[in-house]
Every structure is written in C-alpha cells, then in structure tokens.
DOROLUM-434362 format. One record per atom (N, C-alpha, C): residue in three letters; residue number from 1; x, z, y. Coordinates in nm, 4 decimals. Layout:
{r 'ALA' NUM {X Z Y}}
...
This chain:
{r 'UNK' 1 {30.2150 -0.2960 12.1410}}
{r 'UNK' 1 {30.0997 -0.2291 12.0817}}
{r 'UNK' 1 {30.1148 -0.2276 11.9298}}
{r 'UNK' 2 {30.1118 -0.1053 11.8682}}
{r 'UNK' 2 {30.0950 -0.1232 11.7331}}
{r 'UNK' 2 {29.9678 -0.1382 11.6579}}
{r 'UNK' 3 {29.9750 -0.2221 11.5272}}
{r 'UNK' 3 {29.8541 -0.1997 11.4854}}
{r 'UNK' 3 {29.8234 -0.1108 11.3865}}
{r 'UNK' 4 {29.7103 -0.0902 11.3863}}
{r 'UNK' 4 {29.6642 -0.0230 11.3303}}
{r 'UNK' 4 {29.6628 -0.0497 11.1706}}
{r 'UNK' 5 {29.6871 0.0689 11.0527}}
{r 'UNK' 5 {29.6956 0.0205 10.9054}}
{r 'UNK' 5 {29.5462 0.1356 10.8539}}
{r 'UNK' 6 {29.4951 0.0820 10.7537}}
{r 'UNK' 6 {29.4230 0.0938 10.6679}}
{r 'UNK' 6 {29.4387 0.1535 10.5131}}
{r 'UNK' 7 {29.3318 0.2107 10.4607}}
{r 'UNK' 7 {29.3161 0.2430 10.3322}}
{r 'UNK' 7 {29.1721 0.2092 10.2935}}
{r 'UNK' 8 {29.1096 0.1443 10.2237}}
{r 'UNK' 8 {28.9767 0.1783 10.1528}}
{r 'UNK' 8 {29.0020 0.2458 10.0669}}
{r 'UNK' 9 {28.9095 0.3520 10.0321}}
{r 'UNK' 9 {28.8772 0.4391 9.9419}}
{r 'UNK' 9 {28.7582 0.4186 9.8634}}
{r 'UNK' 10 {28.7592 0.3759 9.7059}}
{r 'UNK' 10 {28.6913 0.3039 9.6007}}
{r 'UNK' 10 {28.5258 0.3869 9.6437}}
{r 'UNK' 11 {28.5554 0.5533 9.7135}}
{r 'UNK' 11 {28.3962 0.5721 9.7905}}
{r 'UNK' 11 {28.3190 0.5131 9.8889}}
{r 'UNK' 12 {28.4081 0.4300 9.9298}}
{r 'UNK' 12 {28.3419 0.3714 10.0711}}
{r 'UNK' 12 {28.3883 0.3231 10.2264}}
{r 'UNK' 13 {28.5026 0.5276 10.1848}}
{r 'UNK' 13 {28.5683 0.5232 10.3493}}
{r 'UNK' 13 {28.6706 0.4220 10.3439}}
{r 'UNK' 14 {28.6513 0.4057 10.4988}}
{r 'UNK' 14 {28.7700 0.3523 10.5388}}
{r 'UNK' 14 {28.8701 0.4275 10.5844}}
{r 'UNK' 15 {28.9629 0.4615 10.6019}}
{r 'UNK' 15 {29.1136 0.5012 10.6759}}
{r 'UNK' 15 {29.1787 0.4902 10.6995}}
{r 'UNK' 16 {29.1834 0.5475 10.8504}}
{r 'UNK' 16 {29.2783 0.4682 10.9098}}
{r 'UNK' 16 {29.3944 0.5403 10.9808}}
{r 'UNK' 17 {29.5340 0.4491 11.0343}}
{r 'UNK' 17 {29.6176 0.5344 11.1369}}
{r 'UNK' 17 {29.6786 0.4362 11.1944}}
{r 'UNK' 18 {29.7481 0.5069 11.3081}}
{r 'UNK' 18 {29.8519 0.4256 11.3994}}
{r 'UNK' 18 {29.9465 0.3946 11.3490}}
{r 'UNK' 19 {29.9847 0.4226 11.2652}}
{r 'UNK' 19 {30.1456 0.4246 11.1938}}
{r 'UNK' 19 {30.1434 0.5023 11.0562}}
{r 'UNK' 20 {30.2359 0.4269 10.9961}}
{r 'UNK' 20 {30.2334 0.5299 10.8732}}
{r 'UNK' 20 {30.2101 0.6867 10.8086}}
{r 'UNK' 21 {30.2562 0.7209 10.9170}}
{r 'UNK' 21 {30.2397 0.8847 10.9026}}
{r 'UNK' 21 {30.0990 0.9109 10.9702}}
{r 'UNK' 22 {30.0393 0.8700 11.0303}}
{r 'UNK' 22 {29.9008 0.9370 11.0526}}
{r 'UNK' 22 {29.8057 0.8886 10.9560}}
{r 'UNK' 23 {29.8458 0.7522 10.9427}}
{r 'UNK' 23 {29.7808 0.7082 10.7485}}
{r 'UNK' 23 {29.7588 0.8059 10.6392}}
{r 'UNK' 24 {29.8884 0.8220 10.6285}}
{r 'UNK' 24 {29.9044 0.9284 10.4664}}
{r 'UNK' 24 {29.8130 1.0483 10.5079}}
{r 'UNK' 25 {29.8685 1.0882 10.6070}}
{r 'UNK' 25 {29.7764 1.2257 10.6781}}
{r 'UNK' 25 {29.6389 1.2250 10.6603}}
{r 'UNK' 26 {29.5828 1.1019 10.6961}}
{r 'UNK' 26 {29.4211 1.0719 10.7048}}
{r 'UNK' 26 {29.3962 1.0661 10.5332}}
{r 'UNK' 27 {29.4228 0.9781 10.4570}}
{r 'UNK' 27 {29.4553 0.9647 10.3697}}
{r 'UNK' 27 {29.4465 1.0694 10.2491}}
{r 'UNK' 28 {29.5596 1.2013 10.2537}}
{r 'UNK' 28 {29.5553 1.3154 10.1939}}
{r 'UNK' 28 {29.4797 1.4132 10.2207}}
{r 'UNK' 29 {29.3879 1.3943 10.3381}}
{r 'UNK' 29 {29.2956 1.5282 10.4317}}
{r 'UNK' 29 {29.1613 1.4763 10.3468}}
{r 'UNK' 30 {29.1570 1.3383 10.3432}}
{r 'UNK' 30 {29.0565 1.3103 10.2921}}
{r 'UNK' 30 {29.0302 1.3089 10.1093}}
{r 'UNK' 31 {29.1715 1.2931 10.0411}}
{r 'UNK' 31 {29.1482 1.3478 9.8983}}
{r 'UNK' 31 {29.0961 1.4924 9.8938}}
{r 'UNK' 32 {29.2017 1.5675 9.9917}}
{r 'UNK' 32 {29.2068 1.6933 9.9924}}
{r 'UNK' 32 {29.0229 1.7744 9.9973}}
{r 'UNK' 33 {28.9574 1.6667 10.1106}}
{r 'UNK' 33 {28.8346 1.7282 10.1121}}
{r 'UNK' 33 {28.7065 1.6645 9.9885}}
{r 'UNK' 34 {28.7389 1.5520 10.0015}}
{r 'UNK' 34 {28.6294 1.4473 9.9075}}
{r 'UNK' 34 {28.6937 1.4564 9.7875}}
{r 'UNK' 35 {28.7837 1.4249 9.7298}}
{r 'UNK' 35 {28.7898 1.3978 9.5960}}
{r 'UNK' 35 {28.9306 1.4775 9.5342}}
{r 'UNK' 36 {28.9306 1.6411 9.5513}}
{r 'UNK' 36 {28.9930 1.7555 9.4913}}
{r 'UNK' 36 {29.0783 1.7300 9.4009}}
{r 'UNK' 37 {29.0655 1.6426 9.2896}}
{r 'UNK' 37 {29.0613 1.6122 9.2169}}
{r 'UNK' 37 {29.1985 1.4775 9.1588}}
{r 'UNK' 38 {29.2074 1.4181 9.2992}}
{r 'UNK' 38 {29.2970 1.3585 9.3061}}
{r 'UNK' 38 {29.4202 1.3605 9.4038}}
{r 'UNK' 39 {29.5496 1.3140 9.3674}}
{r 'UNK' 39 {29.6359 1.3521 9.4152}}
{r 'UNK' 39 {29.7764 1.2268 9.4524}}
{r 'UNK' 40 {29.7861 1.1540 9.5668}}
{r 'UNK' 40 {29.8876 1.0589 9.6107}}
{r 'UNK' 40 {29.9753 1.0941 9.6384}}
{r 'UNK' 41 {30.1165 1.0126 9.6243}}
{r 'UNK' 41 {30.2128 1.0292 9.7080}}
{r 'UNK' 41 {30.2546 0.9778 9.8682}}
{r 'UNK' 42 {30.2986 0.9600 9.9165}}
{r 'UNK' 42 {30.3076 0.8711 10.0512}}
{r 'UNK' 42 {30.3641 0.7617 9.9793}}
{r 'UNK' 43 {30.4539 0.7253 9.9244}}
{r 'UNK' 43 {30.4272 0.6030 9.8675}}
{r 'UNK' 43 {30.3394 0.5081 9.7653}}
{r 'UNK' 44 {30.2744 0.6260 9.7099}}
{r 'UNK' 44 {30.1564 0.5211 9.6116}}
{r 'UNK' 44 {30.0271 0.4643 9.7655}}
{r 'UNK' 45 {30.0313 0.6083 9.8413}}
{r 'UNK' 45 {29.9172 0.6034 9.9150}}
{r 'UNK' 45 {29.9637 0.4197 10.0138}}
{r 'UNK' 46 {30.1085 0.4249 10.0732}}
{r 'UNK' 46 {30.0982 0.3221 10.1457}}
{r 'UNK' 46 {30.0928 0.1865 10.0553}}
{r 'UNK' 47 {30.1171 0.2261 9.9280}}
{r 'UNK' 47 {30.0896 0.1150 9.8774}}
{r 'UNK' 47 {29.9577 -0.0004 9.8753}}
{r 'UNK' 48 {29.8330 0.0980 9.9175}}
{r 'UNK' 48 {29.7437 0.0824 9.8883}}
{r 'UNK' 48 {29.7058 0.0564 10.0760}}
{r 'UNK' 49 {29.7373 0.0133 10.1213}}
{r 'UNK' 49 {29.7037 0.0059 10.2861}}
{r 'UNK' 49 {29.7719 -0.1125 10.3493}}
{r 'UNK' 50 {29.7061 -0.1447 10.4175}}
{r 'UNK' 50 {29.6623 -0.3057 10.4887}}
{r 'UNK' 50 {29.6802 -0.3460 10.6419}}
C-alpha cells in the first residue's frame, strides 16, 4: 500500500496524492485555480510535501 503525500497550502488547503505525480498535479490545478498568480516547479512543489 502506498502512502499517501501531502502539501499544505499557506490558504488552508490541504493536498493531496498517491504518489508523486498526482501530488504536483493536485498541487498545480490548485495554483492554477486559487492563486493565478503563483507558479511551482515539481521540484520546489515536492519539496514542500510530507
């Protein structure tokens, strides 16, 4: 079973994925919609996940 990894986002959300790549995904959908404004890489983003 894998576990599951994380991001908090300094708004509140949490995010989450099965694996790295559904992370970043969740991750960038959610800059993309909430905060326009900002912009990660897949590695700054996993940096930041738990």
């Amino acid at each position: 079973m894998e576990r599951k990894r994380y991001v908090s986002c300094p708004c509140g959300e949490l995010l989450e994925g099965t694996d790295d790549d559904s992370l970043v995904a969740a991750v960038q959908e959610h800059l993309k919609v909430v905060h326009p404004h900002l912009s990660y890489d897949r590695e700054q983003i996993l940096l930041f996940a738990y």
